[in-house]
PyMOL Python script that loads the backbone (N, CA, C, O; Angstrom):
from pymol import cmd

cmd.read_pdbstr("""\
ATOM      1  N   UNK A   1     126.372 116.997  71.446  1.00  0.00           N
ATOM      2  CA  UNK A   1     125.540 116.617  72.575  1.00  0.00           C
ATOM      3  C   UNK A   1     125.747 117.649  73.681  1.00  0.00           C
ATOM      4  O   UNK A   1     126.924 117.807  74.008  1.00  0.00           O
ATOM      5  N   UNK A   2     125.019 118.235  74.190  1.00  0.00           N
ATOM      6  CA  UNK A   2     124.443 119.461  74.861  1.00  0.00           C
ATOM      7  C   UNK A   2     123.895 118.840  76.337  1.00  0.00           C
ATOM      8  O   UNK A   2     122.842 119.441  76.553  1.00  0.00           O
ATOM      9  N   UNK A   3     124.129 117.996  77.328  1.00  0.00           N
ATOM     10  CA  UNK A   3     123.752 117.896  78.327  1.00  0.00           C
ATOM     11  C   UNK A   3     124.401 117.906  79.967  1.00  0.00           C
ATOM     12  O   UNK A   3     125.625 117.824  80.071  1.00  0.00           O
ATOM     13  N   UNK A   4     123.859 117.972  80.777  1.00  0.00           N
ATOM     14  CA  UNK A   4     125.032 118.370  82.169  1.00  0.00           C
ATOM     15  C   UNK A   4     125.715 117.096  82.147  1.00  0.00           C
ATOM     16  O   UNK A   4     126.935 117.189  82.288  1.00  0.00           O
ATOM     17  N   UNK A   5     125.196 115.802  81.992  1.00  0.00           N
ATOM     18  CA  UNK A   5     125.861 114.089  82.053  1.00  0.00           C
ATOM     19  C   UNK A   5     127.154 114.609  81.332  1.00  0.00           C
ATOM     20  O   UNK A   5     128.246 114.451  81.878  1.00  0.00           O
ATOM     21  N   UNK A   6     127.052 115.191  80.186  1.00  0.00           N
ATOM     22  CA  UNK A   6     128.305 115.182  78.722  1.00  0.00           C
ATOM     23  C   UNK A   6     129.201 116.306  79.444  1.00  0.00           C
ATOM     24  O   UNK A   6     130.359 115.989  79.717  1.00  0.00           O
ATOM     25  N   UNK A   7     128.932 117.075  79.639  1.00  0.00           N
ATOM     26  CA  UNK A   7     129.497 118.723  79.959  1.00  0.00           C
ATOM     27  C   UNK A   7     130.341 118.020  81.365  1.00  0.00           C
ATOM     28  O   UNK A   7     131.513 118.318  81.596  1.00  0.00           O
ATOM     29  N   UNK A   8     129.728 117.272  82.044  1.00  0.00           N
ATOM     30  CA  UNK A   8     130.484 116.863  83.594  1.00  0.00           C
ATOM     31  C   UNK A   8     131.756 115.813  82.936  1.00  0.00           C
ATOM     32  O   UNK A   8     132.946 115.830  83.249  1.00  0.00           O
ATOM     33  N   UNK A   9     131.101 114.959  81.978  1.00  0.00           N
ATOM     34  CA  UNK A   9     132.279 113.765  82.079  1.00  0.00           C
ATOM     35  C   UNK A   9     133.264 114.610  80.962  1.00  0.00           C
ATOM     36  O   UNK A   9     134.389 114.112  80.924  1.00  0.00           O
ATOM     37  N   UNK A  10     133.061 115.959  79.904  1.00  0.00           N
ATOM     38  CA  UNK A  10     134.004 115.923  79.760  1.00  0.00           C
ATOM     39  C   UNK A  10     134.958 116.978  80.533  1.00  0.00           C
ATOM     40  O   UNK A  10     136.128 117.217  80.235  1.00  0.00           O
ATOM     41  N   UNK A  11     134.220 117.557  81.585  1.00  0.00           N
ATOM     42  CA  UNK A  11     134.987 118.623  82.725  1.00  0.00           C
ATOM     43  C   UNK A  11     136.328 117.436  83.236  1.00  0.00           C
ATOM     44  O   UNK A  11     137.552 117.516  83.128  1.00  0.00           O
ATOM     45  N   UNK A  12     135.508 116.465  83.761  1.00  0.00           N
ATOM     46  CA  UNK A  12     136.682 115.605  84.259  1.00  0.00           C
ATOM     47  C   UNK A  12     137.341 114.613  83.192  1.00  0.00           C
ATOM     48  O   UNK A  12     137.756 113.494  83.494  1.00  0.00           O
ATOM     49  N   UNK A  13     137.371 114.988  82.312  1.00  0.00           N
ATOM     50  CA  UNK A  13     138.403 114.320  80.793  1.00  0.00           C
ATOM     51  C   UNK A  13     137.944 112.521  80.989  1.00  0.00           C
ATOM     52  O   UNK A  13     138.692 111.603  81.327  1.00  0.00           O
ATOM     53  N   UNK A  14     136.884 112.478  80.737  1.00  0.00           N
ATOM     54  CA  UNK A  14     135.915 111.501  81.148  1.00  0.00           C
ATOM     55  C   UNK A  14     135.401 111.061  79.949  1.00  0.00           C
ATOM     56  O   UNK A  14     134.788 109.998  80.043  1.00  0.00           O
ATOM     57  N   UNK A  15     135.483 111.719  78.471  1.00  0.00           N
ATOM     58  CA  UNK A  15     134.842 111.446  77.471  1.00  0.00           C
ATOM     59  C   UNK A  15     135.588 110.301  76.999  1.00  0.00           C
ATOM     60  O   UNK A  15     136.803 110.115  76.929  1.00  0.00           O
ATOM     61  N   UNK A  16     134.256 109.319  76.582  1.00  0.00           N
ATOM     62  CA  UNK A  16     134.546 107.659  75.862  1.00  0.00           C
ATOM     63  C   UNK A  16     135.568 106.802  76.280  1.00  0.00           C
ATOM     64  O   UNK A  16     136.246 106.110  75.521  1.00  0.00           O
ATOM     65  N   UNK A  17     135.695 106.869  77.785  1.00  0.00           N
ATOM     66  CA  UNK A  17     136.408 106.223  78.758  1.00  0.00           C
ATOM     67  C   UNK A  17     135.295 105.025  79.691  1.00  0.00           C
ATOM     68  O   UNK A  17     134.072 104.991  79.557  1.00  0.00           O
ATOM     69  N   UNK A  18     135.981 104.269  80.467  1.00  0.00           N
ATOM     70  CA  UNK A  18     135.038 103.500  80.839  1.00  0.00           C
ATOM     71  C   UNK A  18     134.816 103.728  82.505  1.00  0.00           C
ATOM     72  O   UNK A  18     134.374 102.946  83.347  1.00  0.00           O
ATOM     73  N   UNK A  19     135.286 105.063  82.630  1.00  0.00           N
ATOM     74  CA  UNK A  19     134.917 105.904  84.129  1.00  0.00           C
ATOM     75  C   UNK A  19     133.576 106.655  83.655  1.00  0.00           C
ATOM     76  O   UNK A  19     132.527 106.635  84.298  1.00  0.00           O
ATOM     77  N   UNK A  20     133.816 107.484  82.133  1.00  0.00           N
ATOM     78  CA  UNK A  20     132.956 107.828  81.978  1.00  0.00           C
ATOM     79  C   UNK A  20     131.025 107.146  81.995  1.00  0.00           C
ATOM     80  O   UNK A  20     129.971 107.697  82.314  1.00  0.00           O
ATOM     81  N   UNK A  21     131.353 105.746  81.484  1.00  0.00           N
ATOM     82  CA  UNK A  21     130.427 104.991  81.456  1.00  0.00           C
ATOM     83  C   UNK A  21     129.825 104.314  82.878  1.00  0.00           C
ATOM     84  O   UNK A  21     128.644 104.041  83.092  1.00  0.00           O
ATOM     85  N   UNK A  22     131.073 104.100  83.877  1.00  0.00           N
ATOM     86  CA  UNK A  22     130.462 103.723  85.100  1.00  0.00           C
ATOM     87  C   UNK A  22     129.859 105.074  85.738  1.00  0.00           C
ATOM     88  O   UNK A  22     128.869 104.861  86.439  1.00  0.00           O
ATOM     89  N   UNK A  23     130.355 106.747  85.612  1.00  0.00           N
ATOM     90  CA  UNK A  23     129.538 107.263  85.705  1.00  0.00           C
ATOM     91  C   UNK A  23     128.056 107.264  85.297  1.00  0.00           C
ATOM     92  O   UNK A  23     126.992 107.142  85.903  1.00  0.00           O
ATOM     93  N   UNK A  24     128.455 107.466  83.918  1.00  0.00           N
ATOM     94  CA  UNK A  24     126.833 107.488  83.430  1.00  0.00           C
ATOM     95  C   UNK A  24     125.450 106.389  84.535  1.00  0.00           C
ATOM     96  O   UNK A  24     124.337 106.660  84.986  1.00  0.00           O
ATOM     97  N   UNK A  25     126.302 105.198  84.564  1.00  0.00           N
ATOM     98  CA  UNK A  25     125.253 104.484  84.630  1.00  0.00           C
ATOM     99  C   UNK A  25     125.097 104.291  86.116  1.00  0.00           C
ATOM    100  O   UNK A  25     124.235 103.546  86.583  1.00  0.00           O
ATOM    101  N   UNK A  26     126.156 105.147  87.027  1.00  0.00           N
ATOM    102  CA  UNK A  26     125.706 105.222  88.091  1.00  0.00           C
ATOM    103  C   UNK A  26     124.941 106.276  88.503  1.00  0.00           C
ATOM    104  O   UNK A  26     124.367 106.032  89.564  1.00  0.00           O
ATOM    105  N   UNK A  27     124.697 107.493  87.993  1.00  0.00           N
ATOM    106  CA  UNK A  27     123.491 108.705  87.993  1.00  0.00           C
ATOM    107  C   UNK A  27     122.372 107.672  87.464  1.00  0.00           C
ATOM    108  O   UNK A  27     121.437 107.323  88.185  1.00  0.00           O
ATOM    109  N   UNK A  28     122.523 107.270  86.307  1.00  0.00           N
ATOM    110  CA  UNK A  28     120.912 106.414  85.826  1.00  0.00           C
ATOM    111  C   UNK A  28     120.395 105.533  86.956  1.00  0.00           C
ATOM    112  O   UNK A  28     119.234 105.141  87.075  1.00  0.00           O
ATOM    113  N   UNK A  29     121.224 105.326  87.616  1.00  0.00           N
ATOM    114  CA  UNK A  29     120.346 103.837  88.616  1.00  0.00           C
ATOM    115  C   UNK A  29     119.993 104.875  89.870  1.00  0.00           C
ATOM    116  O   UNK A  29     118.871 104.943  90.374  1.00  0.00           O
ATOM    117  N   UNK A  30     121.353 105.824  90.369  1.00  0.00           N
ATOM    118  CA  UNK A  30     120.648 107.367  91.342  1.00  0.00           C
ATOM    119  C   UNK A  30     119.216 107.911  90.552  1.00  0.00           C
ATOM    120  O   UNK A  30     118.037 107.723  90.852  1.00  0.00           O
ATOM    121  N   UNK A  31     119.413 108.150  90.191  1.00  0.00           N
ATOM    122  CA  UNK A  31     117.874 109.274  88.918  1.00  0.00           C
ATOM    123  C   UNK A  31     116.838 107.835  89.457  1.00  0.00           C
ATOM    124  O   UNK A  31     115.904 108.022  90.237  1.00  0.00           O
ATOM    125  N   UNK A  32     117.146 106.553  88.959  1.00  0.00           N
ATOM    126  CA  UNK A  32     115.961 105.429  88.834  1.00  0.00           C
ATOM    127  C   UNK A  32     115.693 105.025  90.418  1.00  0.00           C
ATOM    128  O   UNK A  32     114.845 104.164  90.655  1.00  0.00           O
ATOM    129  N   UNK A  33     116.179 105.444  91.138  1.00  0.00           N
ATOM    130  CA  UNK A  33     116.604 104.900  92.709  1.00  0.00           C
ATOM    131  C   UNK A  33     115.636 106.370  93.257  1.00  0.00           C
ATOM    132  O   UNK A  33     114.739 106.334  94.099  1.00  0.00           O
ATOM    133  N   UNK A  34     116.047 107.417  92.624  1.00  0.00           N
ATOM    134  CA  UNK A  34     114.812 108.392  93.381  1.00  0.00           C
ATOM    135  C   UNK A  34     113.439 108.817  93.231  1.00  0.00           C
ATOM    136  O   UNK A  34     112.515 109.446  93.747  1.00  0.00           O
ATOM    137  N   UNK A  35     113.870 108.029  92.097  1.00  0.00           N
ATOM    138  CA  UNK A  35     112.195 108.355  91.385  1.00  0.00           C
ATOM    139  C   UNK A  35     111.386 107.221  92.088  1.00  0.00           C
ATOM    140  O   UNK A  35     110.321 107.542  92.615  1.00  0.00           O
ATOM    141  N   UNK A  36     111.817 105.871  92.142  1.00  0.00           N
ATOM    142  CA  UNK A  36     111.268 104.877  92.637  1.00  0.00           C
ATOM    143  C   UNK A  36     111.113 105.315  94.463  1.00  0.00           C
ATOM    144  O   UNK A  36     110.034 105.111  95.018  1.00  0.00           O
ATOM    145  N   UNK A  37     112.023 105.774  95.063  1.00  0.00           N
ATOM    146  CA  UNK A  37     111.674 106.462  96.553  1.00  0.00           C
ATOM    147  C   UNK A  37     110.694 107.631  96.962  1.00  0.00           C
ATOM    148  O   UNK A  37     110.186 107.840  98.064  1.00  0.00           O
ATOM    149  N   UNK A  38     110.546 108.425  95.638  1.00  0.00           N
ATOM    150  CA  UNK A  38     109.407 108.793  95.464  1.00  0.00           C
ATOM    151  C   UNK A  38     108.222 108.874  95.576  1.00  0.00           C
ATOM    152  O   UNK A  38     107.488 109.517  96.327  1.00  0.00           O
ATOM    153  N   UNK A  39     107.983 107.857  94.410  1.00  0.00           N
ATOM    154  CA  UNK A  39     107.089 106.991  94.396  1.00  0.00           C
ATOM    155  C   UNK A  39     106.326 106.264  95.441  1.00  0.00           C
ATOM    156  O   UNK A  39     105.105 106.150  95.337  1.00  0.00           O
ATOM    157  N   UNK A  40     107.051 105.716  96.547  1.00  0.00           N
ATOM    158  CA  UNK A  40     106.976 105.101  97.231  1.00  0.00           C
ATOM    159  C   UNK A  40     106.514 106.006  98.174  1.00  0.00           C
ATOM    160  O   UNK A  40     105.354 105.952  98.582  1.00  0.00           O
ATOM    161  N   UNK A  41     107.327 106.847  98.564  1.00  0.00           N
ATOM    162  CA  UNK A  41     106.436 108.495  99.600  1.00  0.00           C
ATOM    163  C   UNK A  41     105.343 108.990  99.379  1.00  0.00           C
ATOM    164  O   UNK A  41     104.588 109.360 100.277  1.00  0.00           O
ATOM    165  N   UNK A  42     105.013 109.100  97.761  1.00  0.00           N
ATOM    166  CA  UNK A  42     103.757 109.759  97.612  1.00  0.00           C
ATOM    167  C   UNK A  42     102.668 109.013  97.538  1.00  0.00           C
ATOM    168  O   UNK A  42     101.553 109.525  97.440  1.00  0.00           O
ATOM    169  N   UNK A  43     102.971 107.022  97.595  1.00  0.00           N
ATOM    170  CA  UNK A  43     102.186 106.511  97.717  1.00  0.00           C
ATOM    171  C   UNK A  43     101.720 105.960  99.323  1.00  0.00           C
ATOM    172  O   UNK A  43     100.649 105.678  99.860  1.00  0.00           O
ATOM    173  N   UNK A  44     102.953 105.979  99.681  1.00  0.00           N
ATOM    174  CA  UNK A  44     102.888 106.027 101.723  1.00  0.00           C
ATOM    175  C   UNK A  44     101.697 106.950 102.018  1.00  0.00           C
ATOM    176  O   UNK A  44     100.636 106.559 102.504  1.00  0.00           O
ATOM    177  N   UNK A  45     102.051 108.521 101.592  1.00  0.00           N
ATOM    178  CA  UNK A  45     101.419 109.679 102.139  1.00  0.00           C
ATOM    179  C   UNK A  45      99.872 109.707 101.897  1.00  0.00           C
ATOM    180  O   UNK A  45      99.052 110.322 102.579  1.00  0.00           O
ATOM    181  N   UNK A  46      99.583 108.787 100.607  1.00  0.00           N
ATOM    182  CA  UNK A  46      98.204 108.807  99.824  1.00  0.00           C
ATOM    183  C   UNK A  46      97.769 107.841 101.301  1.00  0.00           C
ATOM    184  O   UNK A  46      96.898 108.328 102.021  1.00  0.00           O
ATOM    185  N   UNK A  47      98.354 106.578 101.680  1.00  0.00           N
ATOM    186  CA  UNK A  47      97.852 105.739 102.398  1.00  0.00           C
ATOM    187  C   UNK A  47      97.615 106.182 103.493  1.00  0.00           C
ATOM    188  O   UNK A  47      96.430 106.430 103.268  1.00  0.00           O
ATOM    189  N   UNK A  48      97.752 106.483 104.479  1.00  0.00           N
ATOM    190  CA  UNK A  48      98.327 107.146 105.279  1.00  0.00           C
ATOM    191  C   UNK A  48      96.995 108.103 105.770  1.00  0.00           C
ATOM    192  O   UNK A  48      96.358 107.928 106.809  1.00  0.00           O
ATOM    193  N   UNK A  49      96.645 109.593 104.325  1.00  0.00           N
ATOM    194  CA  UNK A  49      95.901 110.000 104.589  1.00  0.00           C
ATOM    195  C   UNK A  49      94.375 108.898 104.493  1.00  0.00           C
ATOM    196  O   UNK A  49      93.401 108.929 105.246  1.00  0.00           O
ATOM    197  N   UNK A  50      94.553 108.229 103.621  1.00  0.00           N
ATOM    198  CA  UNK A  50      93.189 107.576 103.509  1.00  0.00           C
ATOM    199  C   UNK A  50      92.724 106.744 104.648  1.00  0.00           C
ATOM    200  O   UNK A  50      91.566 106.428 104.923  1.00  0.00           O
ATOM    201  N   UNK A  51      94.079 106.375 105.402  1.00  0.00           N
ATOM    202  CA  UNK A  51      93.510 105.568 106.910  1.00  0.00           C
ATOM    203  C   UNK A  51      93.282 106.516 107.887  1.00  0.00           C
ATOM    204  O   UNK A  51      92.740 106.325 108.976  1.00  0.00           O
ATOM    205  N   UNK A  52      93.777 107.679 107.389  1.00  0.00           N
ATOM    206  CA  UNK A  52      93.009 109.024 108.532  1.00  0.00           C
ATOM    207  C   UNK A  52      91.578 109.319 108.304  1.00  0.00           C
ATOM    208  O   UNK A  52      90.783 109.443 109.235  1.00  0.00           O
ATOM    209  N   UNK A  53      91.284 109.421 107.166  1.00  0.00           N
ATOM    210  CA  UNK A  53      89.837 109.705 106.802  1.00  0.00           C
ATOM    211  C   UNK A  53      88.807 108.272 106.835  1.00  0.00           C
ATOM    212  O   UNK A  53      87.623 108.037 107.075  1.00  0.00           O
ATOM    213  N   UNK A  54      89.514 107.824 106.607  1.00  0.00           N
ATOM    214  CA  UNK A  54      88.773 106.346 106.724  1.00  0.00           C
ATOM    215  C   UNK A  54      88.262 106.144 108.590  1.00  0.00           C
ATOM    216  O   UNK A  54      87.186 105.616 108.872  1.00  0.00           O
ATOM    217  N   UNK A  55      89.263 106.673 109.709  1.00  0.00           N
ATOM    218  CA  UNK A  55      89.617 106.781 110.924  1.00  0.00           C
ATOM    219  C   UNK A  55      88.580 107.848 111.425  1.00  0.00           C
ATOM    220  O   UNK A  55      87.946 107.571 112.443  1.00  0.00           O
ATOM    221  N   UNK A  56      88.394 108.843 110.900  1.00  0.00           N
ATOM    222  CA  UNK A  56      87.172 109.605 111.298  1.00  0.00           C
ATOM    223  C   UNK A  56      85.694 109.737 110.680  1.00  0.00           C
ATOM    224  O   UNK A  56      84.927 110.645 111.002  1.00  0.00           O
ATOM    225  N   UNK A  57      85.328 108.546 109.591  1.00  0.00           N
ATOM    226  CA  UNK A  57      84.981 107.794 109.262  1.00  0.00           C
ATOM    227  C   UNK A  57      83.548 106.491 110.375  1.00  0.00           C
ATOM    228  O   UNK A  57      82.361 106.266 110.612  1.00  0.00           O
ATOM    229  N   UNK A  58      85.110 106.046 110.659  1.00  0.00           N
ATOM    230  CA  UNK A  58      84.540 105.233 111.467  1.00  0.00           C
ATOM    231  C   UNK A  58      84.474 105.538 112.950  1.00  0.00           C
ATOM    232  O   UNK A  58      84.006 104.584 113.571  1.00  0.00           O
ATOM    233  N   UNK A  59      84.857 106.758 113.845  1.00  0.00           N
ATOM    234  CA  UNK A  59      84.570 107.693 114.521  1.00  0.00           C
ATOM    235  C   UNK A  59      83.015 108.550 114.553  1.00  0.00           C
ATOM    236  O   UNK A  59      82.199 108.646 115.470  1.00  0.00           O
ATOM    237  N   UNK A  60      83.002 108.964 113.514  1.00  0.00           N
ATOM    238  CA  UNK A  60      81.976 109.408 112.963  1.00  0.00           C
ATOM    239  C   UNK A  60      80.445 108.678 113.065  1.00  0.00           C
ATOM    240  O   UNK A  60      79.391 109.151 113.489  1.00  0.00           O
ATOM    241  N   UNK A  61      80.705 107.525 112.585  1.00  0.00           N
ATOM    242  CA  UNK A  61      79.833 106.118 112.681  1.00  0.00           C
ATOM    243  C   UNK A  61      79.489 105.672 114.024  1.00  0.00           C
ATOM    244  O   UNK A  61      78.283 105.733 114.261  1.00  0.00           O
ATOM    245  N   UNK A  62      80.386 105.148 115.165  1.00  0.00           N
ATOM    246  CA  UNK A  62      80.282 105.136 116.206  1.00  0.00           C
ATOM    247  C   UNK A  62      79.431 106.212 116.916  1.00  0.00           C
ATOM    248  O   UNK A  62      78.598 105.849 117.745  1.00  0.00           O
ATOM    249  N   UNK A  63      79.594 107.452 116.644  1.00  0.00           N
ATOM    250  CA  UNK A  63      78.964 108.538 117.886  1.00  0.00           C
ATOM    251  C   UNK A  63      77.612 108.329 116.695  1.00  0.00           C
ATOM    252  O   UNK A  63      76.761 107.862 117.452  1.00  0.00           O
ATOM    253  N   UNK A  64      77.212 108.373 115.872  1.00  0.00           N
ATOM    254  CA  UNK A  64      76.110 108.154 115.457  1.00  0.00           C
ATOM    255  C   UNK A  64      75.078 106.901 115.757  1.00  0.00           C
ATOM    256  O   UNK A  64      73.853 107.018 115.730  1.00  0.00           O
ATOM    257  N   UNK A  65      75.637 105.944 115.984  1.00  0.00           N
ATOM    258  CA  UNK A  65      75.522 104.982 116.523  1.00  0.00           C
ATOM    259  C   UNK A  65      74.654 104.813 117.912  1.00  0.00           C
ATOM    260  O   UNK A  65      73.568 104.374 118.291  1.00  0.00           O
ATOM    261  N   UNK A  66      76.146 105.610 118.556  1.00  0.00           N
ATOM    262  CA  UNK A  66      75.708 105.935 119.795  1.00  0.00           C
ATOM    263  C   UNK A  66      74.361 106.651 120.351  1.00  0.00           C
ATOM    264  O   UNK A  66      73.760 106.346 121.381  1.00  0.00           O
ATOM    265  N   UNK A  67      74.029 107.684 119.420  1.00  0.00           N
ATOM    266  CA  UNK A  67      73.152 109.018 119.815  1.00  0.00           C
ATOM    267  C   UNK A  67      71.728 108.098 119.187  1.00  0.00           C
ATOM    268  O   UNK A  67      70.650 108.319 119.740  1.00  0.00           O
ATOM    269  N   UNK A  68      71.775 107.124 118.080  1.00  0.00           N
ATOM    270  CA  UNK A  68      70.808 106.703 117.712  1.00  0.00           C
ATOM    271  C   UNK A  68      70.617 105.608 119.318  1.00  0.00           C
ATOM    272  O   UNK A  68      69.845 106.108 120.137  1.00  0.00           O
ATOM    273  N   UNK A  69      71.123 104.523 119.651  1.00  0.00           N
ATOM    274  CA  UNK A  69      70.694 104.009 121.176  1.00  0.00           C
ATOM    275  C   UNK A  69      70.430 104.878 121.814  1.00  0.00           C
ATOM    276  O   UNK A  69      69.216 105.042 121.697  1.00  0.00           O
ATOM    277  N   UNK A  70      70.972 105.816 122.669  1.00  0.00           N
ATOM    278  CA  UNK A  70      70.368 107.086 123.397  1.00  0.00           C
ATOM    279  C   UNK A  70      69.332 107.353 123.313  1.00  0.00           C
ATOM    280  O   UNK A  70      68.544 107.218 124.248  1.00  0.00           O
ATOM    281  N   UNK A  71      68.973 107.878 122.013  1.00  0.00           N
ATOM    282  CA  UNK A  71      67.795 108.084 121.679  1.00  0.00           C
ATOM    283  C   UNK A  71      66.378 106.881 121.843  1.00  0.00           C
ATOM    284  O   UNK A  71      65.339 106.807 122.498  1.00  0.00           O
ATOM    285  N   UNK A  72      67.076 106.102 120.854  1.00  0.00           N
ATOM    286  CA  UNK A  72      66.494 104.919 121.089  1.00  0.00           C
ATOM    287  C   UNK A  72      65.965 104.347 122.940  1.00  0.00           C
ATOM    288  O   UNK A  72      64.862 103.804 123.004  1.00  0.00           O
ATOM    289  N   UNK A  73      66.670 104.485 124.118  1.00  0.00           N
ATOM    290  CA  UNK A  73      66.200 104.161 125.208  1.00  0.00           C
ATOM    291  C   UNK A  73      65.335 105.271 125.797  1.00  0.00           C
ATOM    292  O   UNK A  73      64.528 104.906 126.652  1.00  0.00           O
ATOM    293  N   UNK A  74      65.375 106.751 125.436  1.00  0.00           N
ATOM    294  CA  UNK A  74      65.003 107.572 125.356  1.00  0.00           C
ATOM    295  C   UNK A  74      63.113 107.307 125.379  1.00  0.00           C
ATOM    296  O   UNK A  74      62.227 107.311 126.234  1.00  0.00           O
ATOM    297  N   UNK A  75      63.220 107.094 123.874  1.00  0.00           N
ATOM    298  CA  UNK A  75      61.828 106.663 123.568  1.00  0.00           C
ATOM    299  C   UNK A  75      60.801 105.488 124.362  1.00  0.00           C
ATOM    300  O   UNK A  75      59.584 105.462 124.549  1.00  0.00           O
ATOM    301  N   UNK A  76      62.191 104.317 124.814  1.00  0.00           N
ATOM    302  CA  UNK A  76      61.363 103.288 125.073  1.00  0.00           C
ATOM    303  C   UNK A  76      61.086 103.572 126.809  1.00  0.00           C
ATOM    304  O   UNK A  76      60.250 102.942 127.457  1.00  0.00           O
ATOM    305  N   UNK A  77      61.864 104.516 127.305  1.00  0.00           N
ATOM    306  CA  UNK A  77      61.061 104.790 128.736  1.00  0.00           C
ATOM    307  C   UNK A  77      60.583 105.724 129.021  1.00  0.00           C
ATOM    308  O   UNK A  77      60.652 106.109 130.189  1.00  0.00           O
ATOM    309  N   UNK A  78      59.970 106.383 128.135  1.00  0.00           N
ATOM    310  CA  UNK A  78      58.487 107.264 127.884  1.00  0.00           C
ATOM    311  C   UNK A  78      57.129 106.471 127.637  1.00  0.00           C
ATOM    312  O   UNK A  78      56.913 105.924 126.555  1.00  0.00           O
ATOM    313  N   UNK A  79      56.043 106.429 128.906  1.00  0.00           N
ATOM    314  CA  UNK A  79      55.394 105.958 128.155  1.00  0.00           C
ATOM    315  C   UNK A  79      54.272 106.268 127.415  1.00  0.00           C
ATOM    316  O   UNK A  79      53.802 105.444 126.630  1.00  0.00           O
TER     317      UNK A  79
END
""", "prot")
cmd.dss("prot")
cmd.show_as("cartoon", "prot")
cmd.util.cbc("prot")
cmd.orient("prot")
């Protein structure tokens, strides 16, 4: 077995010990703990941007809005 997990626990004379194993399975829940924080960032950041665009959006809507009344009183006191 060829991996940095194996190569580390047996640097520290860690092989088929039960340090070795609370290692192991404390990197697995670190590794599962960052991936899940991750996750969670790149789904924040997705949100985040979409209430920005969504935000100029409805910015967008408003001054259109607006320029259509303008216009609109525009017309009606011409006669």
């Amino acid at each position: 077995m060829d991996n940095p997990l194996h190569r580390l626990c047996l640097n520290w004379g860690l092989h088929k010990s039960s340090a070795a194993q609370t290692l192991r399975e404390k990197l697995i829940i670190q590794g599962v703990l960052q991936q899940t924080q991750d996750r969670f960032q790149h789904m924040s950041d997705q949100i985040i941007r979409r209430i920005d665009d969504m935000t100029k959006r409805i910015d967008d809507l408003e001054k259109n809005i607006s320029d259509v009344m303008a216009q609109n009183q525009i017309e009606q006191q011409q006669p």
